[in-house]
C-alpha positions in Angstrom: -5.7 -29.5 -9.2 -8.8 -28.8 -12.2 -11.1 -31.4 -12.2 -13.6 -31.8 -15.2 -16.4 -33.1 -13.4 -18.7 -33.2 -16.2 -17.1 -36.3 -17.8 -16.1 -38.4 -14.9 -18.9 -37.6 -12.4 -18.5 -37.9 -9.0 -17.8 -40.5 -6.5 -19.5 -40.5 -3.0 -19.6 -43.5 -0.4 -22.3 -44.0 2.2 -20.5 -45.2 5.0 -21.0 -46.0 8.8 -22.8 -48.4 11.1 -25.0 -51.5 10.0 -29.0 -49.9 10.6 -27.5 -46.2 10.2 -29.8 -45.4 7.4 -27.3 -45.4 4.4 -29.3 -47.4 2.1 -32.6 -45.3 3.1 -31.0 -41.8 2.5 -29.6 -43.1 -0.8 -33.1 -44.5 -2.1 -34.7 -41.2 -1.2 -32.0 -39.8 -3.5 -32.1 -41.4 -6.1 -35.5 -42.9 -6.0 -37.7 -40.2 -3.7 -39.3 -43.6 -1.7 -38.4 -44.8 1.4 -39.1 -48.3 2.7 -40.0 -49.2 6.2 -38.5 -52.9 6.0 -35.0 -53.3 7.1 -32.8 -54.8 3.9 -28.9 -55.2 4.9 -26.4 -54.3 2.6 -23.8 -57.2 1.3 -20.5 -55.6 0.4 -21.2 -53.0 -1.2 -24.0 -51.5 -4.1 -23.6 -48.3 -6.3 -26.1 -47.0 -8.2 -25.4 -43.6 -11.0 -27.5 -40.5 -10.8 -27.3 -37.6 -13.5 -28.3 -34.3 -11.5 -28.6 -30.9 -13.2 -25.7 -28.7 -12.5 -25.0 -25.0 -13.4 -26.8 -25.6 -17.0 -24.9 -29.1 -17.4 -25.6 -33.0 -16.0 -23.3 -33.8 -13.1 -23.3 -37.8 -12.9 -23.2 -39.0 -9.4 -21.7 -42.4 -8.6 -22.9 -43.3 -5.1 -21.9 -46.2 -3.7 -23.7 -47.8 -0.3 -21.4 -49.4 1.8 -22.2 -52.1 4.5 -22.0 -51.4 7.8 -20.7 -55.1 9.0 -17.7 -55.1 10.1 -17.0 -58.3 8.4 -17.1 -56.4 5.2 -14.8 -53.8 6.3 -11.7 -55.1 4.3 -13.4 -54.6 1.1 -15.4 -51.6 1.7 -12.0 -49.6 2.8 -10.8 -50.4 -0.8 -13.3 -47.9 -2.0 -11.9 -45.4 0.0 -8.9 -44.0 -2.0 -11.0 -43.5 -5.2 -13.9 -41.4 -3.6 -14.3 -38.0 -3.9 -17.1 -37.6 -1.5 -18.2 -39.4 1.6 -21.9 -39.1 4.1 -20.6 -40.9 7.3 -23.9 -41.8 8.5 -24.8 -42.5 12.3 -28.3 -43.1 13.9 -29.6 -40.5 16.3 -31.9 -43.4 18.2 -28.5 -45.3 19.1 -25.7 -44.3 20.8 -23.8 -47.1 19.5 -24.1 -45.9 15.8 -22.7 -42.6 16.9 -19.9 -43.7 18.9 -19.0 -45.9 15.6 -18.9 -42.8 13.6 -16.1 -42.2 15.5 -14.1 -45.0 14.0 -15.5 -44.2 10.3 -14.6 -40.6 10.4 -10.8 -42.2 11.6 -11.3 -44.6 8.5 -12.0 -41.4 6.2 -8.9 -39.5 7.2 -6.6 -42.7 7.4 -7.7 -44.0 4.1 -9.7 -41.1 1.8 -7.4 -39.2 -0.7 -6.5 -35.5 0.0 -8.9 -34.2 -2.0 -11.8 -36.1 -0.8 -14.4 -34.1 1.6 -16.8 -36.1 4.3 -20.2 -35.0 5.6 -21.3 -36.3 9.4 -25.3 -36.9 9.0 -27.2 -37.8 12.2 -30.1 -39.4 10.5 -33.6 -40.4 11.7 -34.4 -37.0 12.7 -38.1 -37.7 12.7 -37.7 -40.0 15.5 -37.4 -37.3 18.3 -39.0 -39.5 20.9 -36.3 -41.9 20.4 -33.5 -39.6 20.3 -30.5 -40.3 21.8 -27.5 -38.5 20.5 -27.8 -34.3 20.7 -27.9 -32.2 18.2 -24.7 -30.4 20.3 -23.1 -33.5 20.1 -23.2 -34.5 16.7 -21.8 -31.0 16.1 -19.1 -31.0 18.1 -18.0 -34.2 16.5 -18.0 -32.9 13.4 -16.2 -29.6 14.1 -13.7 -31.7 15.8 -12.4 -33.2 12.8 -13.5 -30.1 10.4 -16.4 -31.7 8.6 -19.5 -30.2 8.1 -22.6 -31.7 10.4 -26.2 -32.0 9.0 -29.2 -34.0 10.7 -31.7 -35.9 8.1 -34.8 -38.3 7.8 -34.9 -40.1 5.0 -38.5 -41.5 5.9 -39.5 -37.6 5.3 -37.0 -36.5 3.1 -35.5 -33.7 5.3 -32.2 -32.5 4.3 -31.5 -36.0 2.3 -31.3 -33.7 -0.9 -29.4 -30.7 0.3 -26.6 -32.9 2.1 -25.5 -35.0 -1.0 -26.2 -31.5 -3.2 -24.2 -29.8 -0.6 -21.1 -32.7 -0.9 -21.3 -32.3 -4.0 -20.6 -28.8 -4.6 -17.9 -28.9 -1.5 -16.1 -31.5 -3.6 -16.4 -29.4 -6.5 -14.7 -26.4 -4.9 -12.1 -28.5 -3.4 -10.4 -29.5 -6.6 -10.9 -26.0 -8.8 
């Protein structure tokens, strides 16, 4: 299946556990700022981002999902429609990894066939604090045949490349 993506854009969801960093790596997307204060996502908020793409403007619909479970119901309608998800765990808490778990389940119960998923262990910069492995996140990821990526979005590192790098994976999936 061809899909024009210069007209319709691109969906990608933000999802995982509540503190993860979802709403951090999508401001330093689509903003370049990060904010230190902790601001917890209702529902769900999308925001629209025109990036250049191979001499064209590919518009990016990114939608920032809460990590509550009590909005789990209405988040997991998004699911089918999205072209692109960044299942996003904290690498300063176990429990944010071990959740990913259940959102990478979520993704492949839920996502349409064409959709692709990215496993980010964010907070990178925090290496005092780590608590999940690099070697762990991997494994996780090659488990279910996703590709892994660590990021900060305090520092920027890799926020940029992993949605660029979803992007163009979601791309190549539906030529």
């Amino acid at each position: 299946m061809v899909e024009d993506f210069s007209n319709s854009g691109i969906k990608l969801s933000l999802i995982g556990s509540s503190q993860s960093g979802k709403s951090s790596i999508l401001s330093r997307f689509l903003n370049h700022c990060f904010s230190d204060s902790y601001k917890p996502t209702i529902g769900v908020e999308f925001q629209f981002k025109q990036i250049p793409w191979k001499g064209k403007s590919l518009s990016i619909q990114a939608w920032d999902t809460s990590g509550d479970a009590s909005w789990r119901s209405m988040t997991l309608s998004n699911y089918i429609h999205t072209q692109g998800f960044l299942i996003v765990y904290s690498l300063n808490d176990r429990n944010s990894f071990e959740e990913a778990k259940i959102f990478i389940s979520l993704f492949k119960s839920r996502a349409n066939n064409l959709a692709y998923a990215v496993l980010i262990g964010n907070k990178c910069d925090l290496k005092s604090e780590r608590q999940v492995s690099y070697e762990e996140g991997k494994q996780l990821a090659d488990e279910n045949e996703i590709l892994y990526l660590e990021t900060s979005a305090k520092n920027g590192i890799n926020v940029h490349f992993s949605i660029k790098t979803l992007c163009e994976t979601v791309i190549l999936l539906c030529k």
